[in-house]
C-alpha positions as CSV (number, residue, x, y, z in Angstrom):
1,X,-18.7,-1.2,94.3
2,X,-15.2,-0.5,93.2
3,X,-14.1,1.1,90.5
4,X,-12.0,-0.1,87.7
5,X,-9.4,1.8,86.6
6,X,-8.5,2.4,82.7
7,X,-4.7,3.0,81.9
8,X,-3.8,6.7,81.5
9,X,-3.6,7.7,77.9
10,X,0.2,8.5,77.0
11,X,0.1,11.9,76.1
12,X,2.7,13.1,73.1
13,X,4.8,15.3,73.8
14,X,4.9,18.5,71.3
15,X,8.2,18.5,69.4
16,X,6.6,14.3,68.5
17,X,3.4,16.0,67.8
18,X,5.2,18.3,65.7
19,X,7.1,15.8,64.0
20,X,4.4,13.5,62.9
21,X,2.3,15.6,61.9
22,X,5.6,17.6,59.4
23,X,6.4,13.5,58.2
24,X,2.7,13.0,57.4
25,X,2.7,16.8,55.5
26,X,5.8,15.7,53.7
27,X,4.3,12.5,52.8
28,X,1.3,13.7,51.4
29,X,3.0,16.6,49.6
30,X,5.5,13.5,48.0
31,X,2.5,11.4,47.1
32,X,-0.2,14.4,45.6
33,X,2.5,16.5,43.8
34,X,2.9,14.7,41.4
35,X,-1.1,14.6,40.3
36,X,-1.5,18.5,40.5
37,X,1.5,18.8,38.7
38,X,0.0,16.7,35.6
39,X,-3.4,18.1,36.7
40,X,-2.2,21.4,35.7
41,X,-0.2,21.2,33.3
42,X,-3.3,19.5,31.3
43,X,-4.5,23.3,30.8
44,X,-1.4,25.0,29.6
45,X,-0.2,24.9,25.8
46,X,2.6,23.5,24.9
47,X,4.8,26.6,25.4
48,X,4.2,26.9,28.7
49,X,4.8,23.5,29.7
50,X,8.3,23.5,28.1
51,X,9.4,26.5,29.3
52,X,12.1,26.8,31.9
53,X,9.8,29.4,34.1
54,X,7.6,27.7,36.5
55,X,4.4,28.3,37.0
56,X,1.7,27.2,38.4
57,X,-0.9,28.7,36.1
58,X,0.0,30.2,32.7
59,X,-2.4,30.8,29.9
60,X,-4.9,28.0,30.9
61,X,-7.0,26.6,28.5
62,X,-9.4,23.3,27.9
63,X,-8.1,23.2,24.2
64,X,-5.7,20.2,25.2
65,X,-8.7,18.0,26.1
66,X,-10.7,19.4,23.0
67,X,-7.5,18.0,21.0
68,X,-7.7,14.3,22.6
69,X,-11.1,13.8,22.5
70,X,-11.7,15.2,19.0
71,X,-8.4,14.9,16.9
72,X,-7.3,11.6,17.8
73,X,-8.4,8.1,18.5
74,X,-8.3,8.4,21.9
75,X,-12.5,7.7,21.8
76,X,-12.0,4.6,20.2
77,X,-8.5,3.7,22.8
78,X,-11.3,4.2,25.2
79,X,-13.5,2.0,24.4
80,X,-10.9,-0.8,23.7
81,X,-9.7,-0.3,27.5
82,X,-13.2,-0.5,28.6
83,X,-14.2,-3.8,26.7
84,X,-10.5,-5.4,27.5
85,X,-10.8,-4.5,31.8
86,X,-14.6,-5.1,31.7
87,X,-14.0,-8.8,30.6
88,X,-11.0,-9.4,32.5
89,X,-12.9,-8.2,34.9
90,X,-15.6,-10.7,35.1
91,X,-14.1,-13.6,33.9
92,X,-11.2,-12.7,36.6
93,X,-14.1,-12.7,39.6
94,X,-15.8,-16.2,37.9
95,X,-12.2,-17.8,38.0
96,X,-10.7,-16.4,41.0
97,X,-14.1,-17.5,43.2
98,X,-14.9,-20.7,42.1
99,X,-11.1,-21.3,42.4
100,X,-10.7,-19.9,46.0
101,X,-13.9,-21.6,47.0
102,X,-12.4,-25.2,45.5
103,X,-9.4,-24.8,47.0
104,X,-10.8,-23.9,50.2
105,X,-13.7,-26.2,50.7
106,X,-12.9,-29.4,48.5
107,X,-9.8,-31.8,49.2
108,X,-9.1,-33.4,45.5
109,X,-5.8,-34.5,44.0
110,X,-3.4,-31.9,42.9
111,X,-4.6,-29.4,45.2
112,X,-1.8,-28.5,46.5
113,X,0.7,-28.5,43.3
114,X,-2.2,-26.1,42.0
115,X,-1.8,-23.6,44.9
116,X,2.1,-23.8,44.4
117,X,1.6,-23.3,40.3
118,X,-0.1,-20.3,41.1
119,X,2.3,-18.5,43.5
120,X,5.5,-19.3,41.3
121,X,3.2,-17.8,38.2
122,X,3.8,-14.7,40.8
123,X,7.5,-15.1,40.2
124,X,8.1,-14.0,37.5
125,X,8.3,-10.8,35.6
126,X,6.3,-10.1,32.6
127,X,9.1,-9.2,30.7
128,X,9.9,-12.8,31.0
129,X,6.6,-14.3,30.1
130,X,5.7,-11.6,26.7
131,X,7.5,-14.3,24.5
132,X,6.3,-17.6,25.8
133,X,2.4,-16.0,25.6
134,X,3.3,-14.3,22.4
135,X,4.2,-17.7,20.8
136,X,1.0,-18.7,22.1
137,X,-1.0,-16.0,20.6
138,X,0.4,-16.4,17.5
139,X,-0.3,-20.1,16.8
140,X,-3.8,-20.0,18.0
141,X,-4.1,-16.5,15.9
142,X,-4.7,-14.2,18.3
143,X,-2.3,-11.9,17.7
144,X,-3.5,-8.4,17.6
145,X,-6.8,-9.0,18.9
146,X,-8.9,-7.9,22.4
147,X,-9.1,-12.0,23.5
148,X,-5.3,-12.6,23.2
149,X,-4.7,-9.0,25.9
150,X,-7.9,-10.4,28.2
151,X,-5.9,-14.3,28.3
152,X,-2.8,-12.4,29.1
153,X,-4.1,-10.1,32.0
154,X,-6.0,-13.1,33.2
155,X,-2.6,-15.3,33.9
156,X,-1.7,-12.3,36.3
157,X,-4.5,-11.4,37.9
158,X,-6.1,-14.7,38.8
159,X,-3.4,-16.4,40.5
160,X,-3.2,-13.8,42.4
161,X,-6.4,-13.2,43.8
162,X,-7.6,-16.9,43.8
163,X,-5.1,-16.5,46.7
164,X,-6.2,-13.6,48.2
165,X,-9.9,-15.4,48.0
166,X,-9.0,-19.0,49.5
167,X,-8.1,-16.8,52.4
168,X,-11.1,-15.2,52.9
169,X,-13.0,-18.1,52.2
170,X,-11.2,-20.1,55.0
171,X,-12.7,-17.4,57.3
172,X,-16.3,-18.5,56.5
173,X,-17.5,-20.8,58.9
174,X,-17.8,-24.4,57.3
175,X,-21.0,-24.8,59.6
176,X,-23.0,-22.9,56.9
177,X,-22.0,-25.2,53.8
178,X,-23.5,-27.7,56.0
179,X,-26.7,-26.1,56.3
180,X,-27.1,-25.1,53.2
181,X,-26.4,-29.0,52.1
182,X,-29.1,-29.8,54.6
183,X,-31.4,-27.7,53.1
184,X,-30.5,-29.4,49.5
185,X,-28.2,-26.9,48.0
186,X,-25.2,-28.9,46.1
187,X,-21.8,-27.1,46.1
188,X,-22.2,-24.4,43.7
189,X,-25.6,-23.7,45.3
190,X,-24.1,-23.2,48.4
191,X,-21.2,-20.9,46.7
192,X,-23.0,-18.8,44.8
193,X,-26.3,-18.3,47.4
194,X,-24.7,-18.6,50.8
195,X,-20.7,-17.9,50.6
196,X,-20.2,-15.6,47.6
197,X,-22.9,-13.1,49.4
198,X,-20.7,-12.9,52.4
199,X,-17.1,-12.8,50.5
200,X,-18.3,-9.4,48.9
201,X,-15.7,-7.2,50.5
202,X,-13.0,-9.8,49.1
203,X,-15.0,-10.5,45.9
204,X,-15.0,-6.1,45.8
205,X,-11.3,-6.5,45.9
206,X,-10.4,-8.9,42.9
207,X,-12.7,-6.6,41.0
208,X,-10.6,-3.4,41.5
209,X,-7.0,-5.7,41.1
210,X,-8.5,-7.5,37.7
211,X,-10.1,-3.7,36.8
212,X,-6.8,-2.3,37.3
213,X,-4.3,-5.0,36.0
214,X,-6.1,-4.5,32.1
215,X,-6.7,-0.9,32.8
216,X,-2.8,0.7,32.8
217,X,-0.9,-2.6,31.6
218,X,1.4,-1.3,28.6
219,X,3.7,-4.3,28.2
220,X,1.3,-6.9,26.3
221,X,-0.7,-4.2,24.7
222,X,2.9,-3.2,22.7
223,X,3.5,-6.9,22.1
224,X,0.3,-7.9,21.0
225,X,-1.5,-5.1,19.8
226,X,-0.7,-3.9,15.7
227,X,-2.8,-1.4,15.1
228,X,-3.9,2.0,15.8
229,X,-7.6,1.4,16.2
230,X,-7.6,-1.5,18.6
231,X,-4.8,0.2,20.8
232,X,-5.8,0.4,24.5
233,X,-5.2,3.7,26.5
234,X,-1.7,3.0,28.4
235,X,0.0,2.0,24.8
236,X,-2.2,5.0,23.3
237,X,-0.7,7.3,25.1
238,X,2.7,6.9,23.8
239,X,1.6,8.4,20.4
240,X,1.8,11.7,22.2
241,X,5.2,10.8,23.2
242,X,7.6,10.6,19.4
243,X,11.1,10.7,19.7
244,X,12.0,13.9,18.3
245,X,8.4,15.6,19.4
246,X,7.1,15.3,22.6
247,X,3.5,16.5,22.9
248,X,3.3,17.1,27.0
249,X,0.1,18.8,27.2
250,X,-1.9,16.2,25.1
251,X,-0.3,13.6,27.2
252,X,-1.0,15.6,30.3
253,X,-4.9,16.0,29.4
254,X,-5.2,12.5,28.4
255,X,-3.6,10.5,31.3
256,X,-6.0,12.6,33.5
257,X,-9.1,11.2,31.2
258,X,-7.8,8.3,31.9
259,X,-7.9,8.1,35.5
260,X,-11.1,9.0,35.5
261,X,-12.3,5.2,35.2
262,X,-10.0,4.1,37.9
263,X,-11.5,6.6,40.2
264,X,-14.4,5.8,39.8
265,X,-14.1,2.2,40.8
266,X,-12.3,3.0,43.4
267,X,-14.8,5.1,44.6
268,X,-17.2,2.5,44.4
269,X,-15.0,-0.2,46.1
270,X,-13.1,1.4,48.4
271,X,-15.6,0.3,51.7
272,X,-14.7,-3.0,51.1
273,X,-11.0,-3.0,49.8
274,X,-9.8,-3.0,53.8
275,X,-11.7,-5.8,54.7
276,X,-11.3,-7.7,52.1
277,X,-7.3,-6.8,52.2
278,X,-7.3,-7.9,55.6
279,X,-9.4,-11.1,55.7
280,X,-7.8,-12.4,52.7
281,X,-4.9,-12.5,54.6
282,X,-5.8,-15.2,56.9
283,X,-3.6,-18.4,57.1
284,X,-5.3,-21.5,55.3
């Protein structure tokens, strides 16, 4: 019996070696830098992170944290964030699925204007759309108030990922709608027992967008947000920022508290977000 024979591997040489492996360095360097720096200038005062001699480590100290977390309303900024991304959230995944799975599955009227409506939303900058919403908001009297920041951050996250989802849906076999009809379920039986199960790497996905889109967005929260105690973190965080005051190390110490959250649903998604990237991308 012969043999078959497998392709030599190319073997790098060593000044590519050495050169990918510098570029990757350089890249990581680029991309973490930043994060120690805030990292540790979080445990400095003040004084030290304004001062032209740089250091690494100078006086450190947990009093900055003590500050945010004690003498300001950065508790209660917390707990906005968390109520505003948690039902964005949700709602998002409801919408985006049962969307995806429409759009995918069902061939009804308008289906295709629908699909276009929601990749133009993707056209355009928020900048441009804070006034239209914000007229919006204020006739239906929602102005300064957690529902009017959840509508807004739905408008850009569910387009988006009802996208991302019809994709991934279109990589389910249709053979198992069938079954399931067989068997008795009706359509959102069938979604929600036999297809939503299996889209969990893209459903994983739309959960860490939608998480995220509430989680840092600044520009609605400014335009729609009044007052101090219903502020959410990202336009929080500019209290430590005046005009003619900067306060750095609060600033520092918070924005590291606040990735926190982000972390750890990141942590918790991240075995999916590949997949689910990657299938979504499918052509429908």
């Amino acid at each position: 019996m012969s043999r078959v024979k497998r392709p030599a591997r190319s073997r790098r040489s060593p000044a590519r070696s050495v050169l990918l492996h510098g570029t990757l360095l350089v890249a990581s360097v680029i991309a973490i830098g930043p994060i120690v720096w805030v990292l540790l200038s979080s445990l400095k005062p003040g004084y030290a992170i304004q001062s032209s001699e740089l250091t690494l480590f100078r006086d450190t100290t947990l009093a900055n944290y003590g500050y945010v977390l004690t003498e300001t309303n950065f508790p209660r900024w917390f707990l906005n964030s968390v109520i505003v991304a948690a039902f964005t959230m949700g709602i998002g995944i409801f919408l985006s699925a049962t969307t995806g799975y429409a759009v995918s599955r069902f061939n009804f009227p308008g289906r295709r204007p629908l699909m276009m409506v929601f990749l133009v939303t993707q056209m355009f900058p928020v900048a441009i759309l804070i006034v239209p919403i914000y007229t919006i908001m204020a006739r239906v009297g929602l102005i300064n108030t957690m529902p009017a920041l959840i509508i807004a951050y739905l408008t850009i996250a569910v387009p988006f990922c009802a996208w991302m989802l019809k994709g991934y849906f279109d990589s389910i076999p249709t053979s198992l709608d069938e079954a399931a009809a067989l068997d008795g379920c009706g359509p959102f039986a069938t979604f929600w027992r036999v297809v939503l199960p299996l889209a969990r790497p893209a459903v994983a996905v739309t959960a860490f967008y939608t998480f995220l889109t509430a989680w840092g967005e600044v520009a609605y929260a400014s335009a729609f947000i009044q007052t101090d105690n219903k502020f959410t973190l990202a336009y929080g965080l500019q209290q430590f920022v005046p005009q003619f005051n900067p306060q750095w190390e609060y600033l520092t110490a918070a924005a590291v508290l606040v990735t926190v959250p982000a972390g750890l649903v990141f942590f918790f998604a991240q075995k999916h977000l590949v997949s689910g990237l990657t299938a979504g991308g499918t052509k429908g």
